[in-house]
BALOBA-1460 file (C-alpha; in Angstrom, 3 decimals):
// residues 352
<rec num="1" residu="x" x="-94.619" y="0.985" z="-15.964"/>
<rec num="2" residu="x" x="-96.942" y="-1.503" z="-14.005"/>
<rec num="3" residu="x" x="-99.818" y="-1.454" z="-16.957"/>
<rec num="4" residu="x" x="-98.625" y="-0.713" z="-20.479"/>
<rec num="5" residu="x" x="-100.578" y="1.084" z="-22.976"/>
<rec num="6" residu="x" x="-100.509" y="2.385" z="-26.192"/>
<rec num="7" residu="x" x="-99.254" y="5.599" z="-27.394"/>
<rec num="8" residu="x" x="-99.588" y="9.023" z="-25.691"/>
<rec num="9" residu="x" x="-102.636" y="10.842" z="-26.745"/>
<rec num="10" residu="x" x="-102.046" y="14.066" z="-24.884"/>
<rec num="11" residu="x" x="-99.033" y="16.091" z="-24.615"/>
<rec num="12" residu="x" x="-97.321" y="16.146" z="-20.815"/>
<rec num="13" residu="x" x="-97.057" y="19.057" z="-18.968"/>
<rec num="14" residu="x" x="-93.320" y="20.583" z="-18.255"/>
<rec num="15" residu="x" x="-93.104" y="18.991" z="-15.009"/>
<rec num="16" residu="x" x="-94.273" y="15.702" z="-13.369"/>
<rec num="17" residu="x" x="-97.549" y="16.018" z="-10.694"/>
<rec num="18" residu="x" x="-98.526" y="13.587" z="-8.334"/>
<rec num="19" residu="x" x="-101.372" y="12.837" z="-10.664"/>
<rec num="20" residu="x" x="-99.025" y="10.941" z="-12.643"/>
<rec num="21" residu="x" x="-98.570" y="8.415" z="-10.352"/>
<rec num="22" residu="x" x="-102.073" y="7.792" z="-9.481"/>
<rec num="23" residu="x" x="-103.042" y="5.051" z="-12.282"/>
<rec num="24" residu="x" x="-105.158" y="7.332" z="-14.484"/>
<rec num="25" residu="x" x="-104.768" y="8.499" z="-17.669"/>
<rec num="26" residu="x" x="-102.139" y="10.974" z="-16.455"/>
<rec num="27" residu="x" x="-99.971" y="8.431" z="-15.641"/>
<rec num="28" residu="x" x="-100.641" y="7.014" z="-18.820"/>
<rec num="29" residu="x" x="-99.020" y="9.890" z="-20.601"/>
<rec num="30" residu="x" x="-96.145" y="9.465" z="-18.337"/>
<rec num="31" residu="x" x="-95.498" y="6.430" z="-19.242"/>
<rec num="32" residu="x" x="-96.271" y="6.331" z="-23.101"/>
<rec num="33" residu="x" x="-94.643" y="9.666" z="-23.963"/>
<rec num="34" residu="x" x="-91.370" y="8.550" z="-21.800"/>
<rec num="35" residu="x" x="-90.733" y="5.094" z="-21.262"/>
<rec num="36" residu="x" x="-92.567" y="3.354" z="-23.878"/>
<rec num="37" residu="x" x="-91.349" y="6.206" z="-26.250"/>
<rec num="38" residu="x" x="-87.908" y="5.622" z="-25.577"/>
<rec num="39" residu="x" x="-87.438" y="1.554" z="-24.792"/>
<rec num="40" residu="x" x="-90.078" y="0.464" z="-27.225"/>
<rec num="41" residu="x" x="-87.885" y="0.016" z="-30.266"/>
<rec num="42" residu="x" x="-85.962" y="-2.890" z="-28.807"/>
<rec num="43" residu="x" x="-89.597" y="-4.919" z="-28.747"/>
<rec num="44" residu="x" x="-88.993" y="-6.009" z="-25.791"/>
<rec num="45" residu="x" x="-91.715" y="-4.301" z="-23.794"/>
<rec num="46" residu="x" x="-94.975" y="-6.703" z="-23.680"/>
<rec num="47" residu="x" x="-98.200" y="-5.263" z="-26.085"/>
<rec num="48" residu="x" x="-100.701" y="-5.388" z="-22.375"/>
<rec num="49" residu="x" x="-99.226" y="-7.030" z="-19.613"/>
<rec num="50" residu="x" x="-97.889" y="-6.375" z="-16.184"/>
<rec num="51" residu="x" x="-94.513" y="-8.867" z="-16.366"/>
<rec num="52" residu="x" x="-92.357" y="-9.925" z="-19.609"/>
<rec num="53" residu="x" x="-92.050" y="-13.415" z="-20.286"/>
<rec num="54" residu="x" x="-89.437" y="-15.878" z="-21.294"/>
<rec num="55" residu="x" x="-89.373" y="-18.593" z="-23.402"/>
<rec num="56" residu="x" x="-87.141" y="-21.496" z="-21.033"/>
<rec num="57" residu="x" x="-85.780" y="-23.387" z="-23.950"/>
<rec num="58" residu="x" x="-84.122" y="-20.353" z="-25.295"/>
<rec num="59" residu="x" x="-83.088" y="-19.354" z="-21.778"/>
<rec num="60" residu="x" x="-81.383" y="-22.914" z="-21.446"/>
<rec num="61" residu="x" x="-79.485" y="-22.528" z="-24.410"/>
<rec num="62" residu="x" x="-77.555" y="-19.801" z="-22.854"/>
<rec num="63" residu="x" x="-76.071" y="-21.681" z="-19.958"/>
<rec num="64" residu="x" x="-77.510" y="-23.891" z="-17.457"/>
<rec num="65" residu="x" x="-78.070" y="-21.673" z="-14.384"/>
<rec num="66" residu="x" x="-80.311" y="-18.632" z="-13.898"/>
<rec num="67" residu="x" x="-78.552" y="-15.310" z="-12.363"/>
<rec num="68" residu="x" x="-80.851" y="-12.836" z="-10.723"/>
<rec num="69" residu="x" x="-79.370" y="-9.043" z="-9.981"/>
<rec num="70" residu="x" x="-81.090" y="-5.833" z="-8.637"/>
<rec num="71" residu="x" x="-79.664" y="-2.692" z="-7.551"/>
<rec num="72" residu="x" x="-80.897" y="1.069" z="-6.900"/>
<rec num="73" residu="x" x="-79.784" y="3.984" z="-8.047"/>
<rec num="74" residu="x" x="-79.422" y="7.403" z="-6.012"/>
<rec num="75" residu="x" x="-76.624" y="8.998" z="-7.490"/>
<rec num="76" residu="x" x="-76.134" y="13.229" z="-7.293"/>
<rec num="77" residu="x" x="-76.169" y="14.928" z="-9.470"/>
<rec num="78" residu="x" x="-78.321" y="13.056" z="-11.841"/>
<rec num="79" residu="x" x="-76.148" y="14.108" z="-14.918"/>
<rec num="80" residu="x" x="-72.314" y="13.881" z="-14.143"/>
<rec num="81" residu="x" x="-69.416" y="13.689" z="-17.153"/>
<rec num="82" residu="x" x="-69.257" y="10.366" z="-18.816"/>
<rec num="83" residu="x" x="-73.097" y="9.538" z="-17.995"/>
<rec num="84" residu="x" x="-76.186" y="10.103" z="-16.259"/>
<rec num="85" residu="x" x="-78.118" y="7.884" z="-13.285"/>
<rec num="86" residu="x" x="-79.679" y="5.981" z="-16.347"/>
<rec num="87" residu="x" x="-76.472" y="5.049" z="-18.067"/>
<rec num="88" residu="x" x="-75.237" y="4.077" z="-14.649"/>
<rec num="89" residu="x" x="-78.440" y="1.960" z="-13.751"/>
<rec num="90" residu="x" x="-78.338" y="-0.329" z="-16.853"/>
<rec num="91" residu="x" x="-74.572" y="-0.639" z="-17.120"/>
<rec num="92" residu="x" x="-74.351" y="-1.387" z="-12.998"/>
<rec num="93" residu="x" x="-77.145" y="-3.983" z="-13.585"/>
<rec num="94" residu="x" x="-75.507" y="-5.737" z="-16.627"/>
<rec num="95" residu="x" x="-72.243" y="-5.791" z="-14.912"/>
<rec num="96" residu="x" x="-73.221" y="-7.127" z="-11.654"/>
<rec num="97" residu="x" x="-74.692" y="-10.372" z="-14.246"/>
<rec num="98" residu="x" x="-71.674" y="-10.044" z="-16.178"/>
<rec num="99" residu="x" x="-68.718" y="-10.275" z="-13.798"/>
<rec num="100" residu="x" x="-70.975" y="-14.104" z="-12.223"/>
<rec num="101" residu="x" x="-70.372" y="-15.274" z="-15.405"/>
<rec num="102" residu="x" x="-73.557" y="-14.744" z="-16.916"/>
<rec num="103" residu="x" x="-74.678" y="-13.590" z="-20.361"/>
<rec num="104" residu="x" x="-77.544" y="-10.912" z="-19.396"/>
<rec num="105" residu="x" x="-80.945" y="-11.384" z="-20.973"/>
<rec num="106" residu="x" x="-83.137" y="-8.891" z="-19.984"/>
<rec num="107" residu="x" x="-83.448" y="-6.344" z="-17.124"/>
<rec num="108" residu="x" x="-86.440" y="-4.304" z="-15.370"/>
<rec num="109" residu="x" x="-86.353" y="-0.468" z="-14.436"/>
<rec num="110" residu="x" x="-88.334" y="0.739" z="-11.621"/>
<rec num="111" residu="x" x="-88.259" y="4.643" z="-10.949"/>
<rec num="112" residu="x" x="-89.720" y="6.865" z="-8.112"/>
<rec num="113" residu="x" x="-89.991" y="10.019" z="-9.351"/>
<rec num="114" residu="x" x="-90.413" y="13.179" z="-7.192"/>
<rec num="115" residu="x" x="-93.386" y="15.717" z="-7.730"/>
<rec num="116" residu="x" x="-91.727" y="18.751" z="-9.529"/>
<rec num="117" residu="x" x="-88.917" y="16.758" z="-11.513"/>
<rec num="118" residu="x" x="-89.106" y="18.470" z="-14.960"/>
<rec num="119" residu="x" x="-90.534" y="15.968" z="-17.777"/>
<rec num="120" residu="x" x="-87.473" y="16.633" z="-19.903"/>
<rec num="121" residu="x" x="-85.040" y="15.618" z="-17.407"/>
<rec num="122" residu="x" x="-87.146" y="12.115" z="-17.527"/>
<rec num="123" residu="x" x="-87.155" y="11.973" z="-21.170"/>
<rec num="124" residu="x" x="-83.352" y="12.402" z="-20.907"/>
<rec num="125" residu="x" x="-82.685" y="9.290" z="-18.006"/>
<rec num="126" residu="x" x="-85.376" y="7.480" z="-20.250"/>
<rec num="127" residu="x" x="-83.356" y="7.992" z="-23.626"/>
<rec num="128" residu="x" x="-79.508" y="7.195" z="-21.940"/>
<rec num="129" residu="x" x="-81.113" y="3.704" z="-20.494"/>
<rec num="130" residu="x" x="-82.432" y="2.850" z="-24.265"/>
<rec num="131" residu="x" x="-79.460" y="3.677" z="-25.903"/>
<rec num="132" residu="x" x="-76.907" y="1.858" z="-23.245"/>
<rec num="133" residu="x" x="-79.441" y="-1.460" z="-23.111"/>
<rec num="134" residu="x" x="-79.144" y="-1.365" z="-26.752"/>
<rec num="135" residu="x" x="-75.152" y="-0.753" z="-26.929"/>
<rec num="136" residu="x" x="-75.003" y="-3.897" z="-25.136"/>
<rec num="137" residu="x" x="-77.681" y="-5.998" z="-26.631"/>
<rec num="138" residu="x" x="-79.802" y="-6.504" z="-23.159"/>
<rec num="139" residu="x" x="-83.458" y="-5.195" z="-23.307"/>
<rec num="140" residu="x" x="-85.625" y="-3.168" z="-20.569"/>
<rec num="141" residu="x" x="-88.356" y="-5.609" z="-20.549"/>
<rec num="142" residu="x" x="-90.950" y="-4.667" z="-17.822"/>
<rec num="143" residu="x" x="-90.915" y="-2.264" z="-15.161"/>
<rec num="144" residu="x" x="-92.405" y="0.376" z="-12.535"/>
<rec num="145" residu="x" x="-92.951" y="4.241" z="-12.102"/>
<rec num="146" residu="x" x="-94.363" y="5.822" z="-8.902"/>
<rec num="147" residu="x" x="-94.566" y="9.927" z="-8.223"/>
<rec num="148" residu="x" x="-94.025" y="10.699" z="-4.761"/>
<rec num="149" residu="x" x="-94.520" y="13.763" z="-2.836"/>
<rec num="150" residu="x" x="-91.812" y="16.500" z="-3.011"/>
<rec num="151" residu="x" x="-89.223" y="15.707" z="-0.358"/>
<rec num="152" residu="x" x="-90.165" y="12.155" z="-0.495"/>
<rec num="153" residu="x" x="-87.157" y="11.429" z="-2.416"/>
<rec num="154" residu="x" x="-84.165" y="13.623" z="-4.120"/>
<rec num="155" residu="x" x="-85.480" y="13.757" z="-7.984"/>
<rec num="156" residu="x" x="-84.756" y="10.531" z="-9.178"/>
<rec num="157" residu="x" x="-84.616" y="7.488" z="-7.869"/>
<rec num="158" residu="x" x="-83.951" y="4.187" z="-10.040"/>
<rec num="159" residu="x" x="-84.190" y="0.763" z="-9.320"/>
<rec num="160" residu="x" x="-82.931" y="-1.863" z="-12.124"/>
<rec num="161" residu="x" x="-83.035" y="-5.855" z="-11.870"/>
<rec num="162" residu="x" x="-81.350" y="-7.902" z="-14.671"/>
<rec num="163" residu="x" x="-81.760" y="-11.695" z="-15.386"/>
<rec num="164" residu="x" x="-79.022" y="-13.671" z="-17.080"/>
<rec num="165" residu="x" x="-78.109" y="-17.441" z="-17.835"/>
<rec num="166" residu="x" x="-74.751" y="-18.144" z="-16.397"/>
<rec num="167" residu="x" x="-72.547" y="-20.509" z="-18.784"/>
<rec num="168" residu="x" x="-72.573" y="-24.035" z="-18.726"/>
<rec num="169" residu="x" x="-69.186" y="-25.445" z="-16.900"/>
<rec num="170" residu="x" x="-68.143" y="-22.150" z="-15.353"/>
<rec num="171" residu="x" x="-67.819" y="-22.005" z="-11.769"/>
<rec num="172" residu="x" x="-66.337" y="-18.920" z="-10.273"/>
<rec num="173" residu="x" x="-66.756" y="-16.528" z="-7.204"/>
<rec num="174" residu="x" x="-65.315" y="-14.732" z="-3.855"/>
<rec num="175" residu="x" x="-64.457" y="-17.821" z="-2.363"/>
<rec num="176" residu="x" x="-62.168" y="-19.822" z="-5.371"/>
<rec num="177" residu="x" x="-59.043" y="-18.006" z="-5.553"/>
<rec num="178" residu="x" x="-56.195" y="-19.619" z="-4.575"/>
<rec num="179" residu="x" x="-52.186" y="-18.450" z="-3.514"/>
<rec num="180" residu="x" x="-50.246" y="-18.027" z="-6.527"/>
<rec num="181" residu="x" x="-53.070" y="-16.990" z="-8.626"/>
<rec num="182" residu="x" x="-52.521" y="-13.374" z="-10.419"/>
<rec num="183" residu="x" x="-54.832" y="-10.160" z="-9.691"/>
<rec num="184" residu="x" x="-56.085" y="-7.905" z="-12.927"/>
<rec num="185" residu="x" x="-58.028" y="-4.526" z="-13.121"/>
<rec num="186" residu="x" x="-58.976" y="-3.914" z="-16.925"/>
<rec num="187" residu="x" x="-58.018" y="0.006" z="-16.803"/>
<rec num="188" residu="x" x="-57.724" y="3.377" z="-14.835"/>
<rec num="189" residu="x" x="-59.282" y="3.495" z="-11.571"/>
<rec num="190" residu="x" x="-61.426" y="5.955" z="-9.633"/>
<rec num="191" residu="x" x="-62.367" y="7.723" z="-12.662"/>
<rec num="192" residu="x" x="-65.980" y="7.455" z="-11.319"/>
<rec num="193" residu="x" x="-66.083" y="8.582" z="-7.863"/>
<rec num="194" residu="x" x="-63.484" y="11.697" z="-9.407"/>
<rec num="195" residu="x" x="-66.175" y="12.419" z="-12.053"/>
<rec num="196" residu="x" x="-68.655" y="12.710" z="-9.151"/>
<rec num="197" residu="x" x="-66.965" y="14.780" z="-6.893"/>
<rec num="198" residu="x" x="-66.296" y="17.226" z="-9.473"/>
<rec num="199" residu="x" x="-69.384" y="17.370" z="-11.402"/>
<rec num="200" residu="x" x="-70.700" y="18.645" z="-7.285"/>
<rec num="201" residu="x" x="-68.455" y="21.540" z="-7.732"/>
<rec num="202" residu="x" x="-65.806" y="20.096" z="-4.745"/>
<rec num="203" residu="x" x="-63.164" y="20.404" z="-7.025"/>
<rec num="204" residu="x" x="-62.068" y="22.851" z="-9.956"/>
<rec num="205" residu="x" x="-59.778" y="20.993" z="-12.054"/>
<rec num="206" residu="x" x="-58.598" y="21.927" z="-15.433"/>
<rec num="207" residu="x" x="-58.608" y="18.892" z="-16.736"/>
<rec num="208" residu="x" x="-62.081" y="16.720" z="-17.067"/>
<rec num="209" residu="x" x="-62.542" y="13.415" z="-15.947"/>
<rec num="210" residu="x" x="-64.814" y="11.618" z="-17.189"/>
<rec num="211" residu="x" x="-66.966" y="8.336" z="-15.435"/>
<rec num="212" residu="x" x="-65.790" y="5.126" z="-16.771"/>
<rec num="213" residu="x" x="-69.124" y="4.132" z="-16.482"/>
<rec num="214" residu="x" x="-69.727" y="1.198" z="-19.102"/>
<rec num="215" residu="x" x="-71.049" y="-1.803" z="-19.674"/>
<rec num="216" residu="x" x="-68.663" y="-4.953" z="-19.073"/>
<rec num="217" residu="x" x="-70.681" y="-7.915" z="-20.757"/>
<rec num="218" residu="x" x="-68.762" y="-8.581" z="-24.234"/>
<rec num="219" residu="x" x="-65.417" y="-7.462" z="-22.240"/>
<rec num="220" residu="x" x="-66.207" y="-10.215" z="-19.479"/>
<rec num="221" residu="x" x="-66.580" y="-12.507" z="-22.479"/>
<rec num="222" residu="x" x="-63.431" y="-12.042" z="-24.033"/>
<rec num="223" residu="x" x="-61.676" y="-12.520" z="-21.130"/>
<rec num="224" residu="x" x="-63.550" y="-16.211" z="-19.709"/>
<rec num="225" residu="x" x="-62.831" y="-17.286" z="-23.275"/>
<rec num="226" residu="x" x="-58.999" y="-16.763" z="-22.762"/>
<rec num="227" residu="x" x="-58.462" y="-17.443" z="-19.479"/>
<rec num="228" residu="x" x="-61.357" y="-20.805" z="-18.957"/>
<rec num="229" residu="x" x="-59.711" y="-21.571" z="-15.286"/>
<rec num="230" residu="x" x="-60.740" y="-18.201" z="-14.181"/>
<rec num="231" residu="x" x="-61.382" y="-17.941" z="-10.225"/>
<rec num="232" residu="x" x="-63.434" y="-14.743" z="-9.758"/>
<rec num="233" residu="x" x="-64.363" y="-11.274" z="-11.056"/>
<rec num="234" residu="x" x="-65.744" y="-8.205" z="-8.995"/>
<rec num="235" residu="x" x="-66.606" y="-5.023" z="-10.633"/>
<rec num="236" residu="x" x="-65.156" y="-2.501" z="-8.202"/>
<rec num="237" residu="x" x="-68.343" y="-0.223" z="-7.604"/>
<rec num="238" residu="x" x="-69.138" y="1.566" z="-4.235"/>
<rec num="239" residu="x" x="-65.522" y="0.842" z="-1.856"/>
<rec num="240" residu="x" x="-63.950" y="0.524" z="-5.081"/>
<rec num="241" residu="x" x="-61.024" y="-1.920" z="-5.843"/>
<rec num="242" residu="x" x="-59.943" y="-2.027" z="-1.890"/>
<rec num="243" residu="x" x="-63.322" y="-2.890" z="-0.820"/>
<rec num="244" residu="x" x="-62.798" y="-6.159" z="-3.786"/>
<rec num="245" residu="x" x="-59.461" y="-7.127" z="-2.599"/>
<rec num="246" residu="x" x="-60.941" y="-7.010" z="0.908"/>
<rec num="247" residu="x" x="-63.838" y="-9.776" z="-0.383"/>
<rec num="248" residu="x" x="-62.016" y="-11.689" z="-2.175"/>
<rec num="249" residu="x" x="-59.261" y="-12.186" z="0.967"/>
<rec num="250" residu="x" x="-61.688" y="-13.056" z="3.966"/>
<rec num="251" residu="x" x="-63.756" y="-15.107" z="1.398"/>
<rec num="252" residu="x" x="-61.308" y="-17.252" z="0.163"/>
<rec num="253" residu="x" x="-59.015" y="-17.144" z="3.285"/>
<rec num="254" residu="x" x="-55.838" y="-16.136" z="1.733"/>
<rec num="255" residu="x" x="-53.612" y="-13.222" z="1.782"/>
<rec num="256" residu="x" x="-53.285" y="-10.737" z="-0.876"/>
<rec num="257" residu="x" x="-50.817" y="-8.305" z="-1.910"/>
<rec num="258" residu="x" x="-50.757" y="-5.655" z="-4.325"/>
<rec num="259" residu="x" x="-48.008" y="-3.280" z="-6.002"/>
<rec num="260" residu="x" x="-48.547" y="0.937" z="-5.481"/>
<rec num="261" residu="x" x="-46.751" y="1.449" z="-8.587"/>
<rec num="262" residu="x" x="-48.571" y="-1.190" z="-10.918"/>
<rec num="263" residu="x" x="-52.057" y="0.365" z="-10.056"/>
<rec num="264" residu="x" x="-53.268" y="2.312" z="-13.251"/>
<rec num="265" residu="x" x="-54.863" y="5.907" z="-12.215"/>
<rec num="266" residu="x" x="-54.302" y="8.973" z="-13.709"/>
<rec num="267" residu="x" x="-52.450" y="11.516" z="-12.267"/>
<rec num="268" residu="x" x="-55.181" y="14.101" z="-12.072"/>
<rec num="269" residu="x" x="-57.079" y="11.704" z="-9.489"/>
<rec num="270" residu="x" x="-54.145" y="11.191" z="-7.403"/>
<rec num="271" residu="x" x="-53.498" y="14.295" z="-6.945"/>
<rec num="272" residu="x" x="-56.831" y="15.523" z="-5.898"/>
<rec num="273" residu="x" x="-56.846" y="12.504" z="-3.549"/>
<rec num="274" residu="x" x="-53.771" y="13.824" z="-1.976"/>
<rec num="275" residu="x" x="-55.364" y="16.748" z="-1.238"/>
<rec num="276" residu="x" x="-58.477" y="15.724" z="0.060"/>
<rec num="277" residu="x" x="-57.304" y="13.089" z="2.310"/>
<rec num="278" residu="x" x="-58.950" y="10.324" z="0.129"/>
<rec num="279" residu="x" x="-57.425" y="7.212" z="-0.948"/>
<rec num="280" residu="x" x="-58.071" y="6.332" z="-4.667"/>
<rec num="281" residu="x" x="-58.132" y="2.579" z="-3.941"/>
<rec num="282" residu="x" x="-61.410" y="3.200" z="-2.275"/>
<rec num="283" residu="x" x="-62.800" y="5.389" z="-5.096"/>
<rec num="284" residu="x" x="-65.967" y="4.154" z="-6.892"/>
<rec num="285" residu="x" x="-65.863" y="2.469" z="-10.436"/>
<rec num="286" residu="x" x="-68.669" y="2.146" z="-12.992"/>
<rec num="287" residu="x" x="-66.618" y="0.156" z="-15.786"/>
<rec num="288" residu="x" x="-63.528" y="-1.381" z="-14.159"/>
<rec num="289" residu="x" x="-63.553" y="-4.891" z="-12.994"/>
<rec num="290" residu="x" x="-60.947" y="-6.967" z="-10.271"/>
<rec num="291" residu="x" x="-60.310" y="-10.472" z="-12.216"/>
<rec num="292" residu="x" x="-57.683" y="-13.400" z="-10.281"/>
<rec num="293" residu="x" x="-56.940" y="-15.953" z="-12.695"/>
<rec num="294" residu="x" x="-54.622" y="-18.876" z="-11.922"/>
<rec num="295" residu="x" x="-50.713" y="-17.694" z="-12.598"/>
<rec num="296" residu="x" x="-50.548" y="-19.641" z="-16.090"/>
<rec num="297" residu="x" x="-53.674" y="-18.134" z="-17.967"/>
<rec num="298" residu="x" x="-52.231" y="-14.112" z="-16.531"/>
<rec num="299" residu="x" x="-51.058" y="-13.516" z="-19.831"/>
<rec num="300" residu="x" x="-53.191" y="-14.466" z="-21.920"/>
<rec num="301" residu="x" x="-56.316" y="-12.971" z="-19.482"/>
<rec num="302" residu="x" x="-53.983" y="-9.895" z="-19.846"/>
<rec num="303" residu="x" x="-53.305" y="-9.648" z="-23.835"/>
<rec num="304" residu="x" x="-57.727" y="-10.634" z="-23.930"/>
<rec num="305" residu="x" x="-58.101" y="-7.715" z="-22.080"/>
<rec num="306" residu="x" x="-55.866" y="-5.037" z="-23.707"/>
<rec num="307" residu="x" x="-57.025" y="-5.756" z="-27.265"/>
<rec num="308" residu="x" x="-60.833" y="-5.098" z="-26.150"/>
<rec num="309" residu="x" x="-61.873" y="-1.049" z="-25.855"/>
<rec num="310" residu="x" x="-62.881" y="-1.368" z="-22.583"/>
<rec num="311" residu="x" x="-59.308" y="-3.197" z="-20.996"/>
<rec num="312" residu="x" x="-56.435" y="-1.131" z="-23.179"/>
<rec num="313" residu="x" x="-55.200" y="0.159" z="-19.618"/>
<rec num="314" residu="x" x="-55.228" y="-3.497" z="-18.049"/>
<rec num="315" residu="x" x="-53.214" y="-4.416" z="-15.652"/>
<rec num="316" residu="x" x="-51.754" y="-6.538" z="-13.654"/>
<rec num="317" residu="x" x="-51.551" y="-5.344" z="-9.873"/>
<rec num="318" residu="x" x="-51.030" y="-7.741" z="-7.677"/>
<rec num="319" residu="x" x="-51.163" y="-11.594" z="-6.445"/>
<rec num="320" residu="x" x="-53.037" y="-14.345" z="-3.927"/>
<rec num="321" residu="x" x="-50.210" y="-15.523" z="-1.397"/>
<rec num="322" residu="x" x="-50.646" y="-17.986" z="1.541"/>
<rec num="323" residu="x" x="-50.144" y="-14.938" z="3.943"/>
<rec num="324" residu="x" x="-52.567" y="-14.128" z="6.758"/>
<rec num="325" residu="x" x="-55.841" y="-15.111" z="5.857"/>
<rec num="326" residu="x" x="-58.318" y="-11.866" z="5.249"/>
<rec num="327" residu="x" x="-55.431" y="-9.171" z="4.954"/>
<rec num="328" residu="x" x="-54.602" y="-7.360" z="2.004"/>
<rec num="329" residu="x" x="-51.265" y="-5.569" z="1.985"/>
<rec num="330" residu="x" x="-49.834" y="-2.759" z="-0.671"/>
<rec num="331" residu="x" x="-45.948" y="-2.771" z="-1.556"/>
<rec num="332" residu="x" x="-46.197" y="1.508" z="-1.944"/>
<rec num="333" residu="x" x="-43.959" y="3.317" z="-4.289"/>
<rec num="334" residu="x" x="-41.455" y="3.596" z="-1.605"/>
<rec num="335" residu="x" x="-40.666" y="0.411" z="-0.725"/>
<rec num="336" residu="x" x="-42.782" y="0.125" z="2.340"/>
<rec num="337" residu="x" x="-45.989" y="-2.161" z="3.128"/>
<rec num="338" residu="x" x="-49.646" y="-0.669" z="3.815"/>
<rec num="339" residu="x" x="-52.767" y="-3.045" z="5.436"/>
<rec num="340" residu="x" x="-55.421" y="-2.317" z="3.543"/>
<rec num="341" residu="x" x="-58.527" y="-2.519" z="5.087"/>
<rec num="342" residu="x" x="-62.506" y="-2.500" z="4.560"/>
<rec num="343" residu="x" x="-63.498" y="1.137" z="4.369"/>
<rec num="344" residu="x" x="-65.186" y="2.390" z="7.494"/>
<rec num="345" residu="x" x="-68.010" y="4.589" z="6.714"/>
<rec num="346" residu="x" x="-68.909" y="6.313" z="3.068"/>
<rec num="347" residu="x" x="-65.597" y="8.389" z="1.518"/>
<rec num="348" residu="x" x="-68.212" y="10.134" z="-1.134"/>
<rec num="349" residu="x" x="-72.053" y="9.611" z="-0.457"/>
<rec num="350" residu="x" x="-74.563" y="9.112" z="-3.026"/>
<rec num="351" residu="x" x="-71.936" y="7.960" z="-5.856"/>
<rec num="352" residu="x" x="-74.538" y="5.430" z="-7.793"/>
């Protein structure tokens, strides 16, 4: 979407053709009868230029620091239970603005597209990234398409950056948590990477699992609101909740434990773990955040979370000690202790 235009004036062939990236009036089509079809309700997207634009007294009202995201998106398959790569690259963007502190304002989406991707599987990314900016109130305001060759890239790739004000007063991050201080997740975990690896056709179980993939903005705000001397939230993406712990430990130079039996995951997920050697600590999340808040807010930053749709499985799971500094250890369900460490290598490739 580097030039905008006005509506499509010819209908688009079933699949894309390098044409359409080329700057012509094919990739005009491209862009007016998918993009600019789907995110131009939200009026966001400017009437002819190549960059959206801010007013910076409204930004300032917001908070009194700018926060600046981008991620890409390479997920397989493209479509998956509980979402699809577009649902996945707004809601990662938001979240990754959302768990700084920041209230998101507007985001960009950049996509490669490779030669042969049908124009109705576009038209369906395009439509899930409208409808979950507009869920959360956050606007695609500017952004990119280029076609490359076939084998260039696998389908779809998408790149989203996001641009939020972070609120005035609130400093928090990796390095300010502190022994003592309480550990929360707001629900189920490795829902995400299980989704995945099923929706390859690696596993055949009876029961569905969906992604949790969501957006964690009005969740995030709900909790700062109860719990104001918050230290630090993490949404627990690619490593998944280990990977956090791991972070926040080395960053902050304390020790961290956490309880087996007070980590919320479904059944269906551990089992399959079991099986396939995985470890669902590691597993990838799309809508679960890691929050450490200081021991006397826990409750409150607990009840916040479990009366919001996107917390009712909260939990607490573990604490900051004064142990070594930079090692996380797990009480498991037997009564033993566990190191848990960074994960070596990639446990499910290509899971956002």
């Amino acid at each position: 979407m580097s030039a905008p235009f006005a509506s499509s004036r010819r209908a688009l062939p079933a699949r894309v053709t390098l044409a359409h990236g080329g700057g012509g009036s094919a990739m005009r089509d491209l862009i007016d009868g998918v993009f600019r079809a789907a995110f131009a309700d939200d009026g966001a997207l400017p009437a002819a230029e190549d960059q959206a634009r801010f007013d910076l007294a409204a930004l300032a009202a917001k908070g009194d620091r700018l926060a600046f995201t981008t991620d890409g998106f390479v997920v397989d398959p493209l479509f998956f239970p509980g979402g699809d790569i577009g649902t996945l690259a707004v809601c990662g963007t938001i979240n990754d603005l959302a768990v700084g502190g920041a209230v998101p304002v507007a985001l960009s989406c950049a996509a490669i597209v490779e030669e042969g991707l049908p124009v109705e599987v576009l038209r369906r990314v395009a439509a899930s990234m409208a409808q979950a900016a507009r869920a959360a109130g956050v606007p695609i305001a500017t952004g990119d398409t280029k076609v490359v060759a076939r084998g260039a890239c696998d389908k779809l790739f998408v790149t989203t950056t996001g641009i939020g004000v972070v609120r005035a007063g609130l400093d928090i991050g990796i390095d300010k948590a502190r022994p003592g201080d309480v550990i929360l997740v707001n629900g189920l975990l490795g829902d995400h990477g299980a989704a995945i690896l099923n929706a390859r056709g690696d596993l055949a179980l009876e029961t569905a699992i969906e992604s949790d993939c969501a957006a964690l903005d009005g969740l995030v705000a709900a909790l700062i609101a109860s719990a104001p001397g918050i230290r630090m939230m993490r949404d627990a993406t690619r490593g998944g909740v280990a990977a956090v712990l791991n972070e926040l430990a080395e960053a902050s130079r304390v020790g961290v434990s956490v309880r087996e039996l007070d980590l919320p995951i479904r059944p269906e997920v551990t089992g399959f773990c079991e099986i396939l050697g995985l470890d669902p600590l590691y597993l990838a999340n799309e809508g679960k955040l890691v929050a450490v808040v200081p021991a006397e807010e826990a409750d409150a930053a607990l009840a916040a979370l479990r009366a919001h749709p996107l917390g009712r499985g909260a939990a607490a799971i573990g604490r900051v000690s004064d142990g070594r500094p930079g090692r996380v250890v797990m009480e498991t369900r037997f009564g033993g202790a566990r190191v848990v460490d960074m994960l070596v290598g990639d446990q499910l490739p290509r899971i956002c």
